[in-house]
C-alpha positions in Angstrom: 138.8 146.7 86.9 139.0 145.9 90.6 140.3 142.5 92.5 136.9 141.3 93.3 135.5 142.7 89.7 138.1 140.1 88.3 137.0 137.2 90.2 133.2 137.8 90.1 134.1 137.4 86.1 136.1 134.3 86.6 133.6 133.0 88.5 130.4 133.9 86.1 132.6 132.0 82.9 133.2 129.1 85.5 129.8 128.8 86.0 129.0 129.2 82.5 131.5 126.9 81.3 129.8 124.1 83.6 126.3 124.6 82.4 127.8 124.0 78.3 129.3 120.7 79.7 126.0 119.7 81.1 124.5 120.0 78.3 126.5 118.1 76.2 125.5 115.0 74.6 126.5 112.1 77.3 129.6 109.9 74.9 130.6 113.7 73.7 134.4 113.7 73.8 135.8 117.3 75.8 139.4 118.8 75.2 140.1 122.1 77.5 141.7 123.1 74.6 139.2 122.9 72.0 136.6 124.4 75.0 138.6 127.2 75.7 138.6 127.5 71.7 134.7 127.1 71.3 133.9 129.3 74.3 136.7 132.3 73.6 138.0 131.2 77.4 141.6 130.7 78.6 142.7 127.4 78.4 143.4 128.1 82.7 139.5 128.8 83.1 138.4 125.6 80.7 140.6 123.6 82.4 139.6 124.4 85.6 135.7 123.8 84.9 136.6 120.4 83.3 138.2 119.3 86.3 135.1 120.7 88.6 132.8 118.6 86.0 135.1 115.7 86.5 134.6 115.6 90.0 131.0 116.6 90.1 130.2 113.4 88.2 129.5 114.9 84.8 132.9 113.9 82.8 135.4 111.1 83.1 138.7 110.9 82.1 140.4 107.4 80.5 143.5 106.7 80.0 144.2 106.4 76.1 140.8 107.7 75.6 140.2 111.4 76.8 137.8 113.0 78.9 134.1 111.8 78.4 130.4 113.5 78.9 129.0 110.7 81.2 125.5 110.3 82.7 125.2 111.2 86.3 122.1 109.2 86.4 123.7 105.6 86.2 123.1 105.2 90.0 119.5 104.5 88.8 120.8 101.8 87.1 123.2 100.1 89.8 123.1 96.5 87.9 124.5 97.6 84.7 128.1 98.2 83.7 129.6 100.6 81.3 131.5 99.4 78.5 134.5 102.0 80.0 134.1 99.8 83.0 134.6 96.7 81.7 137.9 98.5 80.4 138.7 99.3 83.4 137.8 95.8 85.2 139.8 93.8 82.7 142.8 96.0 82.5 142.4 96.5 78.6 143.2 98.7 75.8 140.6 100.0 73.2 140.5 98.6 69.6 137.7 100.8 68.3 134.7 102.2 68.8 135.3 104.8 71.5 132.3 106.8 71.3 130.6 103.9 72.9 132.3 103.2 76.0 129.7 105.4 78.3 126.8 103.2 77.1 125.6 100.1 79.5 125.4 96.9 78.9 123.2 94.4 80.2 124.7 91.2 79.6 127.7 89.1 78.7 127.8 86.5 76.1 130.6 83.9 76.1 131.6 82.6 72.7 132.4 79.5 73.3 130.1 77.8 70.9 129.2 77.9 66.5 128.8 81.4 65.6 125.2 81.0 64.3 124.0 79.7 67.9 125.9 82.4 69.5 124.0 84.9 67.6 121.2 83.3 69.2 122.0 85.1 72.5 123.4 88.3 71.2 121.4 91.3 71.0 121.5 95.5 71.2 123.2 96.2 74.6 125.1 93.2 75.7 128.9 92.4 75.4 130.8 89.0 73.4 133.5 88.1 75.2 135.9 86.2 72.5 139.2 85.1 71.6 140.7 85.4 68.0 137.5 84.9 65.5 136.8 88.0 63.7 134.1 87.0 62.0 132.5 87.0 65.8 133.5 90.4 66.0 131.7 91.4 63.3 128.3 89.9 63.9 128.3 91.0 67.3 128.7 94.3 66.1 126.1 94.2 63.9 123.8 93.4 66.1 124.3 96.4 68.3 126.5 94.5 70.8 130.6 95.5 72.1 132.7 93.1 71.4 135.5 92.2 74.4 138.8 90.0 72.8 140.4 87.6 75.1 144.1 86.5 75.2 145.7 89.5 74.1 144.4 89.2 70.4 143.5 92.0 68.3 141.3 92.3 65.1 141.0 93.9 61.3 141.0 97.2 60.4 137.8 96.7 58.6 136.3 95.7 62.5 137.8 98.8 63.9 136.2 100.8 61.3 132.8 98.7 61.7 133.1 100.0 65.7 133.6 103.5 65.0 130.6 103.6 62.4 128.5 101.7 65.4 130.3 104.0 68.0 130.2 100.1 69.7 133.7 99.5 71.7 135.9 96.4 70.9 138.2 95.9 74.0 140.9 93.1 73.9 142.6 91.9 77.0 145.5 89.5 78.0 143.4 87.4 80.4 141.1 83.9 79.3 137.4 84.2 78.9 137.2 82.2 82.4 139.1 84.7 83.7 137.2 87.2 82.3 133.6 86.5 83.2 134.8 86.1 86.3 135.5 89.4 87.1 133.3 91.2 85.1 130.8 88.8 87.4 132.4 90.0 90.8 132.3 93.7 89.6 128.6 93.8 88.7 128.0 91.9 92.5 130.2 94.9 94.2 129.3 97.7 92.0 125.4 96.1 92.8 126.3 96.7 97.2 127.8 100.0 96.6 125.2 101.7 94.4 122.2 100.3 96.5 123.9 102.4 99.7 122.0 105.8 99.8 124.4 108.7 99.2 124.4 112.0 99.4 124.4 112.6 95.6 121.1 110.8 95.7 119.5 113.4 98.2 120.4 117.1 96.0 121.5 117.6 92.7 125.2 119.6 92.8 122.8 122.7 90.9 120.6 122.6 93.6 122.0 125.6 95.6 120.3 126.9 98.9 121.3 130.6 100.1 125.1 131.3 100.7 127.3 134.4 101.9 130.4 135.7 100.8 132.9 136.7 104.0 132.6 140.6 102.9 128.5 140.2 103.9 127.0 141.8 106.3 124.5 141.2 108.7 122.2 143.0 106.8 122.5 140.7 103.9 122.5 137.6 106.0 118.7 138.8 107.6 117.7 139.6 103.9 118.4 136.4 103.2 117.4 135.0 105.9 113.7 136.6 105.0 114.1 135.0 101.7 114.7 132.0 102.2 113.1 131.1 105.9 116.5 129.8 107.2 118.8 131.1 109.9 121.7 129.4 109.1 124.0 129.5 105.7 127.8 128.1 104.2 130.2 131.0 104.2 132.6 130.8 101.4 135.5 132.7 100.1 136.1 134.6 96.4 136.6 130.9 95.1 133.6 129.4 96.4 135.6 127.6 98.7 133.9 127.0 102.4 135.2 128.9 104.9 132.3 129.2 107.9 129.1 129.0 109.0 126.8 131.7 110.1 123.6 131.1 112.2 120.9 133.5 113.9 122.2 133.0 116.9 125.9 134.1 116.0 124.4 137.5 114.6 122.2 138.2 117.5 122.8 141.5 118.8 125.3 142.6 115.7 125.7 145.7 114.0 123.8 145.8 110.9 127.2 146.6 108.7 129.1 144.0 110.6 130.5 141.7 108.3 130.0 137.6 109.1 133.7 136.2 108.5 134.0 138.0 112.2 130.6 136.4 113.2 131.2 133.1 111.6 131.9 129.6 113.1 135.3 128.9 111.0 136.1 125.2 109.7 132.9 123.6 109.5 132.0 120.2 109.6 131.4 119.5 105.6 130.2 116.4 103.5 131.0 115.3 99.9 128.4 113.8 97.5 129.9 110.3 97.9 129.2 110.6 101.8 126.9 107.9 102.6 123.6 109.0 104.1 124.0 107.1 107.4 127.8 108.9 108.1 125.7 112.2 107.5 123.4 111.6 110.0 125.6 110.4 112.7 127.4 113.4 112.2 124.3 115.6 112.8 122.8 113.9 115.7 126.2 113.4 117.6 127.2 117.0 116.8 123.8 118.7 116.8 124.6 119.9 113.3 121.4 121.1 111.4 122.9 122.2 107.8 126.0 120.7 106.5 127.5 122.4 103.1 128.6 119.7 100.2 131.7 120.7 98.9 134.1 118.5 96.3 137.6 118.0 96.8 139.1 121.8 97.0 136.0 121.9 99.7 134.4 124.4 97.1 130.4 123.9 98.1 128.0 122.5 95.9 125.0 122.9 98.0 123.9 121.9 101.5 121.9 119.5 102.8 119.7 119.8 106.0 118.5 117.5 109.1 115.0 117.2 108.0 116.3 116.1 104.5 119.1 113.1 105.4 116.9 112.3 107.9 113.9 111.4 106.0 115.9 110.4 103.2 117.5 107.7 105.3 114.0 106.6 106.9 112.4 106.1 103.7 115.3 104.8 101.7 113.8 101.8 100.6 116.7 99.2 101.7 116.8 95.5 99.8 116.4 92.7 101.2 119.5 91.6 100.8 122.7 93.8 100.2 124.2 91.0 98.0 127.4 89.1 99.3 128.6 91.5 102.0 130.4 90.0 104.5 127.4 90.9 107.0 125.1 88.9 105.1 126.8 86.2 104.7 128.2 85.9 107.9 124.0 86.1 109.0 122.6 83.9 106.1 122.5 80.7 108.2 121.0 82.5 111.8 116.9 82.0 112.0 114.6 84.1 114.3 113.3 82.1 117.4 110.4 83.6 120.3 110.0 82.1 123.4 106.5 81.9 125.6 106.9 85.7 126.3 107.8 86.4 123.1 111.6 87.8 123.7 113.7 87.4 120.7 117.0 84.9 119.9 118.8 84.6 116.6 120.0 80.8 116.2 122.7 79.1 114.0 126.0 77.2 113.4 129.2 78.7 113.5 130.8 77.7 110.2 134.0 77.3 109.2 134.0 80.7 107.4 133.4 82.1 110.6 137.0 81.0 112.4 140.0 82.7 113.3 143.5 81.8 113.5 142.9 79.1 116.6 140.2 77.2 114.7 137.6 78.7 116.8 134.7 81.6 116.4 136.6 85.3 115.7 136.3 87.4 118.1 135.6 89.7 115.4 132.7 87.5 113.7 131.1 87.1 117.1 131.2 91.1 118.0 129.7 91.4 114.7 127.1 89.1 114.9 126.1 90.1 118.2 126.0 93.6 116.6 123.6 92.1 114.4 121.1 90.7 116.6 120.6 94.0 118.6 120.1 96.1 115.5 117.3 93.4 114.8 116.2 93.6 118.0 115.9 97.3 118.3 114.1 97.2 114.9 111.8 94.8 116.2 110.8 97.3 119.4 111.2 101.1 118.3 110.2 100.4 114.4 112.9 102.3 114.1 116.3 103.6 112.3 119.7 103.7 114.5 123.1 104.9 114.4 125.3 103.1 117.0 127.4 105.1 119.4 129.5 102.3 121.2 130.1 98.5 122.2 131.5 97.1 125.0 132.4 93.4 124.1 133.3 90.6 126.3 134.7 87.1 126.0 133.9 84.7 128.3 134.9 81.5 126.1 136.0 80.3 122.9 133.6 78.8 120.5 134.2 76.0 118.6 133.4 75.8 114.7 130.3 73.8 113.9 128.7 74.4 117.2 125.2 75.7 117.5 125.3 79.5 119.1 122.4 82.0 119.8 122.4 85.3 120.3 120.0 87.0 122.8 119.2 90.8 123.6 117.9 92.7 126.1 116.3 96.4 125.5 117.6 97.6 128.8 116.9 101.2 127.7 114.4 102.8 125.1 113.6 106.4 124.8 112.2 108.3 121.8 116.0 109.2 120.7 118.1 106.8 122.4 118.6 103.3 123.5 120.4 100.8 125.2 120.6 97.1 124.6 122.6 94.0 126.3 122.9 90.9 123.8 124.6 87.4 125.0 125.9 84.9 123.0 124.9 81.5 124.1 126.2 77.8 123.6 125.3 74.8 125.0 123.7 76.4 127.7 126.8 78.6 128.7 127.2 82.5 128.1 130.5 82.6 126.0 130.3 86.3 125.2 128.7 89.6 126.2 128.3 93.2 124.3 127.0 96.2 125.6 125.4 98.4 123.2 123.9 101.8 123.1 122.4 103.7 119.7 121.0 106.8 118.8 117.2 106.6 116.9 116.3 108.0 114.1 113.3 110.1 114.9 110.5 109.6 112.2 110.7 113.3 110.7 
């Protein structure tokens, strides 16, 4: 058997060893050895899908615990928390019940009060935080809920077992239940900002392939494809389904029908990963004129390709919240209202705060860029109805800005076309210009 014979082999069980842990019940534990067993593989090839599943979202590894099925899907479900983590939040160890530690929960309990009023609030799917009362642990767990053990405390044998039978996790840490809530509380808040930005794992799904090319192609091949599919442009990758080019229309123009691509191909292309955020793809595209950009994981082997058209009007009709939560952005804008004058042109109005200074006791320079930032993205919303991606900002500072003093921000469209704009914004107090920005943006064209 040839070179290439061995690797289109390798290649087929890879894929083939993906597809049986997709399948796979989410909670289901995977060994490469007992994989490699099931599936008459070498434990080389098993171990080689696992770490490709691991990365494509579809198994996680704990420490203590193993490598987990998970549910690709939780992005649906940005607000809730895993009970693996919460593990990971509080810096704990397992007691029992690891089969459980992929399910959600939707709520923590504090039991800081009689047991049969805490039972009140406990139901299927939330978590009892607790210090050293067993017998806690054991309702909780009855009634479908995971139990987390502050202070470093452990609990009975007969509770472990009680987990395992409910495949419901019982955690224990060394921090207080104060502490605990706490953080648990912060991580649902950033968890809650980071899920709600669009990625590209929410635009494809990493089975979703479009047409590819090997480097030993031809043109040939690339035009039957081409007829296939109705595109002009595909990923080149190598015997490992790593990417190595891109080919286009244009680059086989004039070519020899038995010429193959890797001598046609642009070499080192610009690539993004599922965890790219939407808005980063399409500033690459527009600034670079890119109109397909392969997804590839961490050994840049590609697991699909995403077009223009598609991050485009995914980012145009990604329905954004009204409020991201406590970003620093929001915050630093909760307290500015919208004003109009006579001729209707726009200002944004409110107090610098105290949150807002720097190391003088006066505005940041780096709040005030922001915020003037701010006011031209509302500003070119406002006009064009429109989607941007900022190129550049000139900033100037005129004067300092004292804390607790009223400031307004007010911006100019100096330039508006149907895919670029230009806008001048100046900060205002007390009647006196105390900084300047010049801003220009690229639109997003409704596609």
């Amino acid at each position: 058997m040839s070179g290439n014979e061995n690797n289109t082999a390798e290649l087929t069980k890879h894929e083939q060893l993906l597809q049986y842990i997709r399948e796979l019940a989410v909670g289901t534990k995977v060994s490469v050895r007992q994989m490699a067993k099931d599936r008459r593989v070498s434990e080389g090839t098993a171990y080689r899908a696992l770490k490709e599943a691991e990365q494509l979202g579809y198994v996680s590894t704990k420490e203590r615990i193993g490598t987990v099925r998970v549910d690709r899907k939780r992005r649906s479900n940005p607000d809730q928390l895993t009970f693996s983590e919460v593990l990971d939040i509080v810096q704990g160890s397992l007691l029992g019940g690891g089969e459980g530690l992929e399910k959600t929960l939707h709520k923590f309990v504090i039991g800081a009060m009689e047991l049969g009023e805490m039972m009140g609030y406990i139901d299927a799917g939330s978590l009892l935080i607790v210090g050293n009362r067993e017998s806690a642990h054991r309702v909780a767990l009855e009634h479908g809920a995971g139990v987390l053990v502050t202070g470093g405390f452990g609990t009975s044998e007969e509770v472990k077992t009680l987990a395992d039978e409910r495949q419901l996790p019982i955690l224990t840490c060394r921090h207080d239940t104060f502490t605990v809530a706490s953080m648990i509380n912060r991580a649902m808040y950033d968890r809650l900002i980071k899920r709600k930005i669009a990625m590209i794992a929410d635009l494809m799904e990493p089975s979703d392939r479009q047409g590819t090319l090997k480097q030993s192609a031809s043109v040939a091949d690339f035009l039957k494809l081409s007829a296939e599919t109705g595109s002009g442009r595909f990923p080149v990758t190598d015997e490992w389904n790593r990417v190595v080019g891109m080919i286009t229309a244009k680059d086989t123009a004039g070519a020899a029908a038995g010429q193959t691509v890797d001598k046609l191909m642009t070499r080192r292309p610009m690539t993004v990963t599922l965890n790219t955020p939407l808005a980063a793809a399409a500033h690459r595209m527009l600034s670079e004129g890119i109109e397909l950009l392969p997804v590839v994981d961490r050994q840049r082997k590609l697991v699909g390709s995403v077009s223009r058209t598609q991050v485009l009007r995914a980012l145009q009709f990604t329905n954004r919240p009204a409020q991201m939560g406590e970003t620093f952005d929001a915050l630093m804008w909760s307290g500015f209202t919208e004003r109009r004058d006579e001729e209707n042109r726009l200002s944004f109005a409110g107090p610098a705060t105290p949150q807002m200074s720097g190391p003088l006791g006066t505005i940041s320079e780096g709040v005030l860029a922001a915020l003037m930032q701010q006011a031209a993205a509302r500003a070119i919303g406002d006009l064009l109805k429109r989607e941007h991606i900022m190129d550049n900002m000139t900033t100037y500072f005129l004067r300092t800005v004292p804390i607790d003093a009223s400031i307004s921000f007010v911006p100019h469209i100096i330039e508006a076309s149907r895919r670029y704009v230009k806008v001048e914004i100046e900060a205002v107090q007390d009647g006196d210009v105390v900084a300047k920005a010049m801003m220009t943006a690229q639109t997003i064209d409704p596609v």
